[in-house]
C-alpha positions in Angstrom: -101.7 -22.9 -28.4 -103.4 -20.1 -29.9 -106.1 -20.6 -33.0 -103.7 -17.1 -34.2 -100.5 -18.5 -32.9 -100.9 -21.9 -34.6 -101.6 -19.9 -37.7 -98.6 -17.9 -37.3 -96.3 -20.9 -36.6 -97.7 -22.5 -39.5 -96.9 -19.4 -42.0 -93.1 -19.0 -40.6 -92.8 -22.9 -41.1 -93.1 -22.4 -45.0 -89.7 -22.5 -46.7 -88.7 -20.6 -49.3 -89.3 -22.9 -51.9 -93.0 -23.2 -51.2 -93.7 -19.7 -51.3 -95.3 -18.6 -54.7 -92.8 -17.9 -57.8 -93.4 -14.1 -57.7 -93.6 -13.6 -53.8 -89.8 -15.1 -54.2 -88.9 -13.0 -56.9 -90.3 -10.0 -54.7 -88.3 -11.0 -51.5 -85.3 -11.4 -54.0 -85.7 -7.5 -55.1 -87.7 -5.2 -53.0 -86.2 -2.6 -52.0 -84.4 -1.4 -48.8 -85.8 1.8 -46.5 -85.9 4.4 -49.0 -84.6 7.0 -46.9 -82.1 5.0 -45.7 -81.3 4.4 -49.6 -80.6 8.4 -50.2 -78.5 8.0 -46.8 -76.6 5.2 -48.7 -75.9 7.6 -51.4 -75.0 11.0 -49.9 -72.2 9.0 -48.0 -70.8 7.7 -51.2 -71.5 11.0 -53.0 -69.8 12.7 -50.0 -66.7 10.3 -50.1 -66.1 10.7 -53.8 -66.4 14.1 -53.1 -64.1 14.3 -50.3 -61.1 12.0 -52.7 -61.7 14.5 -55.7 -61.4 17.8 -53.3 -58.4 16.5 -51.9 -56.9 15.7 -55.3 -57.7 18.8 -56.0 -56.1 20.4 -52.8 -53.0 18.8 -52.7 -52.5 20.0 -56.3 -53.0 23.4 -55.3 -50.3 23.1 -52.2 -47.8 21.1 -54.5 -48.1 24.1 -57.4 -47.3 26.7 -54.9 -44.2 24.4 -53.8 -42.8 24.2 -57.0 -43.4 27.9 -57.5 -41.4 28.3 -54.6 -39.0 25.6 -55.2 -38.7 25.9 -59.1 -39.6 29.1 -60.0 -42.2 29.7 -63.2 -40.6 27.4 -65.9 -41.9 24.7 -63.9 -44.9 26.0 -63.4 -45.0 26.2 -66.9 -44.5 22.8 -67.8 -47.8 21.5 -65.7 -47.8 19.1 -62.8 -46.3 15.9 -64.0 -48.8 13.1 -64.4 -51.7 15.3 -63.8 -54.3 12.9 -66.2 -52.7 10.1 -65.6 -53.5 10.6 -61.9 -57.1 11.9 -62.5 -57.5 8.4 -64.3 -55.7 6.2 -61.4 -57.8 8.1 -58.4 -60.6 7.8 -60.0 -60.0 4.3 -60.6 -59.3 3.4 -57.1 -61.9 6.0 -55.3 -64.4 3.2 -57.6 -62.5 0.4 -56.0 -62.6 2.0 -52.2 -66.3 2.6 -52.1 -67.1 -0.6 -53.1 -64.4 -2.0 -50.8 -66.4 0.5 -47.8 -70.2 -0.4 -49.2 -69.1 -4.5 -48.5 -67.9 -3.1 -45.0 -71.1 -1.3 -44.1 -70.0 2.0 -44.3 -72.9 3.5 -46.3 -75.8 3.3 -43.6 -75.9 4.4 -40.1 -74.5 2.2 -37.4 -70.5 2.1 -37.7 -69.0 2.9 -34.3 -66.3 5.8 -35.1 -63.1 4.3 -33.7 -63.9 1.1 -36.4 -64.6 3.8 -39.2 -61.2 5.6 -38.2 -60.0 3.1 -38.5 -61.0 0.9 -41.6 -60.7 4.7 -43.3 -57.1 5.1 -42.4 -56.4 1.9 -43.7 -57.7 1.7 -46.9 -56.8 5.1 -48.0 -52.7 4.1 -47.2 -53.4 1.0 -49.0 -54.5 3.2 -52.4 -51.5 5.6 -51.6 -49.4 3.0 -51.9 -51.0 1.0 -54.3 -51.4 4.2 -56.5 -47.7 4.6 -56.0 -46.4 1.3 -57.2 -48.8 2.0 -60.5 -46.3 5.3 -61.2 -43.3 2.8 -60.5 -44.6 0.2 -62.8 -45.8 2.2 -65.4 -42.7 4.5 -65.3 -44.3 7.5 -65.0 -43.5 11.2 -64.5 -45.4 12.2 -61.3 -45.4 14.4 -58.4 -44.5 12.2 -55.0 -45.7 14.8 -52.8 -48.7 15.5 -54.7 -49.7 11.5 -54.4 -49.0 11.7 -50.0 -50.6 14.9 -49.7 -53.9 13.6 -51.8 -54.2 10.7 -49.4 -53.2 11.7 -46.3 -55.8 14.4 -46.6 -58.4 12.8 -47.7 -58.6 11.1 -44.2 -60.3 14.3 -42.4 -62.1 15.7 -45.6 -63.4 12.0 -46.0 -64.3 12.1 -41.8 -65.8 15.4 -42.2 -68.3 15.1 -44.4 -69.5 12.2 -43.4 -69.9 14.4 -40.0 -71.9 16.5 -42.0 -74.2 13.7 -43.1 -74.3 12.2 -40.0 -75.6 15.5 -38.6 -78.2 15.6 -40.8 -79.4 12.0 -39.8 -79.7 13.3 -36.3 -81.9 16.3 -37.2 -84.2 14.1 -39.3 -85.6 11.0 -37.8 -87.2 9.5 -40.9 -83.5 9.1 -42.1 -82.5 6.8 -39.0 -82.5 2.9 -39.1 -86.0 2.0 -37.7 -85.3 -0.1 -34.8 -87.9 -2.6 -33.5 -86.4 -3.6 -29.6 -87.3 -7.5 -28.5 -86.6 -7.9 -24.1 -87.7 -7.1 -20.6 -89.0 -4.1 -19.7 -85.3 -3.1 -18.0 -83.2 -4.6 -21.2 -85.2 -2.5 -23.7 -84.3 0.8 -21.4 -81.1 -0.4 -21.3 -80.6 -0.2 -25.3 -82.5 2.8 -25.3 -80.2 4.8 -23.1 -77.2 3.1 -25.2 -79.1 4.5 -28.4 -79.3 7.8 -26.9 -75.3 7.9 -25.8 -74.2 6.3 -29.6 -76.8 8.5 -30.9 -74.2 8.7 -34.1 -75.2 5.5 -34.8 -78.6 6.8 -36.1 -80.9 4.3 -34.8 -84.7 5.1 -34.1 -87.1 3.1 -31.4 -90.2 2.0 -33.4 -91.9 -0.5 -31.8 -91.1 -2.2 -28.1 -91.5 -5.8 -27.3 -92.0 -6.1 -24.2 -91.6 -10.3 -22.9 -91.8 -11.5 -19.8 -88.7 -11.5 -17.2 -87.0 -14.9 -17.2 -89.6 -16.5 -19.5 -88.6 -17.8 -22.5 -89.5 -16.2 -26.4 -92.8 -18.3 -27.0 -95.2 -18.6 -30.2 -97.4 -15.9 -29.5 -94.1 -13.4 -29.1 -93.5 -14.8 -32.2 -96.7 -13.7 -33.6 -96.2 -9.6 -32.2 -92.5 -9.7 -33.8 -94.2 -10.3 -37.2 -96.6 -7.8 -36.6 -94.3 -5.1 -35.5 -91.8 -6.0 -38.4 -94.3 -6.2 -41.5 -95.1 -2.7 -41.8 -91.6 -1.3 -41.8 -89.0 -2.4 -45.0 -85.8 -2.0 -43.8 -86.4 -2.2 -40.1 -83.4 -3.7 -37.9 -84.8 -5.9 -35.3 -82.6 -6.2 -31.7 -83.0 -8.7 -29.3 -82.1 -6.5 -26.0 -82.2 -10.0 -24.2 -80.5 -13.4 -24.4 -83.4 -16.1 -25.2 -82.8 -19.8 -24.8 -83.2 -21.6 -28.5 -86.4 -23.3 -27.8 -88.7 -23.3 -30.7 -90.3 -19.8 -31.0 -86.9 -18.3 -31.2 -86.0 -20.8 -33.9 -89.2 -19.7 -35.9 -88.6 -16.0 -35.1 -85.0 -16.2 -36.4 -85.5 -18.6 -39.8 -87.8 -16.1 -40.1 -86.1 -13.2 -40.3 -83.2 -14.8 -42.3 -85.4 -16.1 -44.4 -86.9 -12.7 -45.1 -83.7 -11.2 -45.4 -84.2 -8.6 -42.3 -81.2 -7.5 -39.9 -81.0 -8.3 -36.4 -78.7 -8.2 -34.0 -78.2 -9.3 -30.5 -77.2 -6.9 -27.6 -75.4 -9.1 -25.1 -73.7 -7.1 -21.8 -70.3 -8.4 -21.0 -69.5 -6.9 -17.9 -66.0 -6.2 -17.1 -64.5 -7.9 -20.3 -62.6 -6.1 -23.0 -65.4 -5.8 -25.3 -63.7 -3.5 -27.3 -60.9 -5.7 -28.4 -63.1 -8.6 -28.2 -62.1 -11.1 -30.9 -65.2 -13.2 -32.5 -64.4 -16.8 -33.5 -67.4 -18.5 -35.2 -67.4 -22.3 -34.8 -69.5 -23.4 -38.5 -70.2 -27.4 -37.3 -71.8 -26.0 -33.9 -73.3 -23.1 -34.4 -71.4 -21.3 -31.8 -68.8 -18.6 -31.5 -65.9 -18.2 -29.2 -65.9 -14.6 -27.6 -62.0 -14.3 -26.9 -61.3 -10.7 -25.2 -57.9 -9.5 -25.9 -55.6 -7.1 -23.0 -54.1 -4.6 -26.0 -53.1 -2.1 -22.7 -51.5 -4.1 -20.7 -48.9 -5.4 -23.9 -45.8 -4.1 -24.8 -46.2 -3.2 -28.1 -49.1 -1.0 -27.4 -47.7 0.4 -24.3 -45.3 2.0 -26.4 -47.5 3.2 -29.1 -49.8 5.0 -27.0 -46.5 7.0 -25.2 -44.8 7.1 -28.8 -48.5 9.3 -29.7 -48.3 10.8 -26.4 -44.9 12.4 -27.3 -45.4 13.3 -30.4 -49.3 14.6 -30.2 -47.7 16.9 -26.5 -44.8 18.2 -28.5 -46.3 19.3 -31.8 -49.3 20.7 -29.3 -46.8 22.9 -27.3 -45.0 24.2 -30.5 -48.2 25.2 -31.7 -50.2 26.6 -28.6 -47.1 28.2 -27.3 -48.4 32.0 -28.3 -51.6 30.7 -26.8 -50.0 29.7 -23.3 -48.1 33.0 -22.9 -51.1 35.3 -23.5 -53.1 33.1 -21.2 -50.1 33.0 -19.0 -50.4 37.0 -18.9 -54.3 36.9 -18.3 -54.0 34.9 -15.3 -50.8 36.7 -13.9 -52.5 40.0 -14.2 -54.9 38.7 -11.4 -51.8 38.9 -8.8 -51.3 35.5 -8.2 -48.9 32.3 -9.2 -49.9 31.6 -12.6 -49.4 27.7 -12.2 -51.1 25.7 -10.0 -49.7 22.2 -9.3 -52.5 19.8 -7.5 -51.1 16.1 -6.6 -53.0 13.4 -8.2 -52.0 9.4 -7.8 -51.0 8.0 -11.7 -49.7 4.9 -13.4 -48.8 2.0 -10.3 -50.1 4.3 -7.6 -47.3 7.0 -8.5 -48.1 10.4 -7.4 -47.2 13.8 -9.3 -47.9 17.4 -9.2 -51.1 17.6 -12.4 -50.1 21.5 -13.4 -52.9 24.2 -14.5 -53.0 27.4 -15.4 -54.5 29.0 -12.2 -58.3 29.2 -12.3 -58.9 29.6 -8.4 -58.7 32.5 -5.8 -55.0 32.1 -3.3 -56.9 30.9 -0.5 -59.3 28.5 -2.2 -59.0 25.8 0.7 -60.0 28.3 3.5 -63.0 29.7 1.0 -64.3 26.2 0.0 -64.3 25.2 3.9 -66.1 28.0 4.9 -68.5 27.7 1.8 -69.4 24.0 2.9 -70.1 24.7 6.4 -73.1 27.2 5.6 -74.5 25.6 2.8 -75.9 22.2 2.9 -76.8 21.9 -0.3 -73.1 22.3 -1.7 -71.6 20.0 0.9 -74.1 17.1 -0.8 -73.2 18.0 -4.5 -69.1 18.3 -3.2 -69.6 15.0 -1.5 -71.8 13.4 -4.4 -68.9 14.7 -7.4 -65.9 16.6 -6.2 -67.4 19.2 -8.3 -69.1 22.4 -7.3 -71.3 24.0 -10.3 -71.2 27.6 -8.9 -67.7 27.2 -7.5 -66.9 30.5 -4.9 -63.2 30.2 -5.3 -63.3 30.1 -9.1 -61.5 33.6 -10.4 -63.4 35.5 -13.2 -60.6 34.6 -15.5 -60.6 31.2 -14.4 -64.4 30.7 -15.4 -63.5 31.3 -19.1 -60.4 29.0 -19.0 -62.5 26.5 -17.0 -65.2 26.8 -19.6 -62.9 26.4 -22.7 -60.5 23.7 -21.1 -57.6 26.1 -21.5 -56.6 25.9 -18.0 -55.0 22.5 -18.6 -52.8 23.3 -21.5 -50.1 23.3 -18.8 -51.2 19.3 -18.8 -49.0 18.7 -22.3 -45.8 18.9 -19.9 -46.9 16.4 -17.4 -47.0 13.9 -21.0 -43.8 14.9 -21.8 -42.5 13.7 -18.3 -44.6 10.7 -18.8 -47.0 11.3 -15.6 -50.0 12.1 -17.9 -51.4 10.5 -20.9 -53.4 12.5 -24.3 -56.2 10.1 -23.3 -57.2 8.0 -20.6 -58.9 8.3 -16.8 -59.6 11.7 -15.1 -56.9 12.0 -13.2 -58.1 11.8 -8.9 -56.7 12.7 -5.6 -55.6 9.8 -3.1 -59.1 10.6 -0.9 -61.1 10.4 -4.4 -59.3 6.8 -5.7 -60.9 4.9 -2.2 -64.4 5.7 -4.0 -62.9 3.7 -7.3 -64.0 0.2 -5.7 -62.9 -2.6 -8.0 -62.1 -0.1 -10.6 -59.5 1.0 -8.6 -57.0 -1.6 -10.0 -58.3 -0.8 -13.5 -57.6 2.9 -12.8 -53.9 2.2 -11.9 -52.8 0.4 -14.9 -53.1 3.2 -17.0 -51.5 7.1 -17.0 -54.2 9.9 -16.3 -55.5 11.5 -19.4 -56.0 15.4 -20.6 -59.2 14.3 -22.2 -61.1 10.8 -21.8 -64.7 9.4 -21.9 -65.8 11.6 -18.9 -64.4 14.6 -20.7 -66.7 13.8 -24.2 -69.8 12.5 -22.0 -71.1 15.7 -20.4 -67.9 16.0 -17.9 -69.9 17.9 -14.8 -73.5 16.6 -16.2 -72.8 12.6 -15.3 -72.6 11.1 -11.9 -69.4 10.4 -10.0 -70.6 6.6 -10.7 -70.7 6.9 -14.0 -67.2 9.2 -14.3 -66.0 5.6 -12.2 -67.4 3.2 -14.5 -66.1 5.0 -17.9 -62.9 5.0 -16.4 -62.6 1.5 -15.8 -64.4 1.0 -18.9 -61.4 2.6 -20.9 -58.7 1.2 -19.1 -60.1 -2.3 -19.8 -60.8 -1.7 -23.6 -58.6 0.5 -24.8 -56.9 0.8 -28.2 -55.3 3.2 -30.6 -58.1 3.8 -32.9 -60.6 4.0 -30.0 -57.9 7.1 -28.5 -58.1 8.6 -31.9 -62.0 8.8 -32.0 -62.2 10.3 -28.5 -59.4 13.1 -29.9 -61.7 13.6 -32.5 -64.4 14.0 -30.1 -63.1 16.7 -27.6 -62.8 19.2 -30.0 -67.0 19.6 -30.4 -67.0 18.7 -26.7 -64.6 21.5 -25.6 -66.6 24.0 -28.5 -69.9 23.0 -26.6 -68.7 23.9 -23.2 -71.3 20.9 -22.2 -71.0 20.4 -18.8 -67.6 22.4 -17.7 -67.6 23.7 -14.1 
């Protein structure tokens, strides 16, 4: 060992209790990242904001109701319960931040499907609990004014954190500085994960590059401190599983000791990571990793088609206009309007996928011909099933192609329960032998309109990946986790990012 590593081991091995009085006090109180300290803030300002604009709102809505409703003597006498409500929301808008800020809300790094979800959930607890308040106290108040305040306080609150988030990504001094601890493969392995969840707002800092299949020794020990001291509020990953020997130990009591995040980025291949449930065993130090098969149950089979029905049939109501003058834009081309192409679904089952017409009549005979005297194409056709300068594609059908319109026509294949709002790309019986082992994943769940290959550059990734993300849904899938990939097609769609 080392004259410097000795030394180092030596330092770590102090307890807290023999540091100086005022270096503990210091430890005890220093602060965290200063930028990441304003970031802390503008979300909390931004969800207080978000609660009071949607008081505000809703008012507004439930005043032109009882206009309508009432007629101006109501109007007159004021919205019932107006300052006792302004007291209550404010009350419990204290109580949800804090409830949020113990969740970790207030910094970068909560996945979107968990915020959704922890979001949705605390702002119908406050609905209801601001509701049995009215009952108890026997007050005067406005029961639509009290839903509507809540219920839209979900997007508003969703929103502008959006907005913050965006800011995050344009600034990097306002990310989490990120110090990565593996092999040379592991860290590259985060860092493309970092890049994909770049929402998560996490910055690259320093590398620590250890030896493949070597365990974490003293003088990795001695770089870790180095890399960590001269950043406060630095989050420390370990893109590698080390054994427990004794630089480890000393790295970890260090940083606990210290009081400075890590985390451990394990790959689970092909388990349900998403639904994973964590078990920590206190008298061993250990935790049970249990991964739980929400698809494949009952209960949430018929959630997801009880959403699928009702998401397809409010989307038809209101895209209806939409559809006909599309319908008339497509017809004026001379051709069918509807194009039904037959894809295999749920157990194998196969169905006609319907889409508003983007090709030329005699698209087979054109794509043929187009293969055979260009070399180049047939590669990328056999590489994808995609072509990015597509012959056969009409000029009308570029724009619907672009904007995603073209498979409007997709909401009645959900209604007849071939298709779901979210899940796989739907493939072609030749295109399904390419699936592998996902193959069984892929058949255990309906097709989707939109999916992860639709919000993760569609054309721009690999047939491999398109594979993998499929079989990566189907394994981990869960309502929350459908909402969030909802929520993310829309920018998709907007960006046109990678639509052939």
């Amino acid at each position: 060992m080392t004259t410097k590593a000795a030394s180092a081991e030596s330092k770590a091995s102090l307890t807290e209790s023999d540091a100086p009085l005022a270096s503990r006090l210091w430890s005890f109180v220093k602060p965290t990242y200063r930028p990441q300290t304003w970031l802390s803030f503008l979300f909390v300002l931004s969800d207080f904001f978000a609660i009071g604009l949607s008081l505000v709102a809703s008012g507004f809505v439930v005043a032109l109701a009882t206009w309508f409703f009432f007629g101006f003597y109501y109007l007159q006498e004021g919205v019932p319960g107006g300052t006792t409500r302004l007291l209550y929301v404010t009350i419990i808008s204290i109580g949800i931040v804090t409830v949020l800020s113990l969740r970790g809300h207030y910094r970068c790094g909560v996945p979107l499907h968990r915020e959704l979800q922890q979001v949705v959930s605390i702002l119908a607890f406050a609905m209801l609990f601001e509701g049995f308040l009215h009952y108890a106290q026997k007050d005067d108040f406005s029961r639509l004014w009290l839903v509507a305040t809540w219920l839209t306080a979900v997007p508003l609150m969703l929103l502008g954190r959006a907005l913050v988030k965006s800011l995050v990504t344009r600034k990097d001094d306002w990310k989490i500085p990120v110090i990565v601890v593996g092999t040379d493969r592991a860290i590259d392995d985060a860092l493309t994960l970092f890049r994909a969840e770049y929402q998560m707002g996490f910055r690259t800092v320093s590398k620590l590059v250890t030896a493949d299949g070597v365990p974490f020794g003293n003088d990795d020990f001695v770089r870790l401190r180095a890399a960590v001291e001269p950043w406060n509020g630095a989050h420390v990953i370990f893109a590698r599983a080390f054994p427990l020997d004794k630089g480890l130990r000393a790295a970890i009591r260090y940083l606990n000791t210290e009081r400075i995040p890590y985390s451990v980025l394990a790959p689970f291949h092909e388990m349900s990571v998403l639904n994973m449930e964590v078990l920590p065993l206190y008298r061993n130090e250990m935790v049970l990793l249990s991964p739980r098969h929400s698809a494949t149950r009952f209960t949430s089979a018929a959630v997801k088609r009880l959403t699928d029905l009702v998401f397809a049939g409010s989307a038809i109501v209101l895209t209806l206009p939409l559809m006909l003058f599309v319908a008339a834009a497509v017809a004026s081309d001379r051709g069918p309007v509807f194009f039904g192409h037959t894809r295999v679904g749920r157990h194998g089952r196969k169905f006609k996928c319907y889409k508003f017409r983007t090709m030329e009549q005699n698209a087979d005979e054109m794509l043929a011909h187009h293969l055979r005297n260009n070399p180049d194409a047939k590669k990328e056709w056999a590489r994808s099933q995609k072509l990015v300068n597509d012959p056969r594609v009409t000029r009308i059908g570029k724009f619907l192609r672009r904007t995603s319109l073209d498979e409007l026509p997709q909401l009645y294949n959900i209604l007849k329960g071939d298709m779901s709002v979210v899940g796989p790309r739907p493939v072609t019986e030749g295109e399904l032998k390419k699936f592998g082992d996902t193959r069984d994943y892929y058949l255990k769940m309906r097709p989707g309109v939109t999916g992860l290959w639709q919000i993760s550059g569609r054309s721009e990734t690999t047939y491999e990946r398109r594979v993998y993300l499929d079989g990566w849904y189907a394994r981990n899938w869960s309502f929350w986790h459908d909402m969030a990939i909802i929520m993310r097609t829309v920018p998709a769609v907007l960006s046109s990012r990678g639509a052939v």
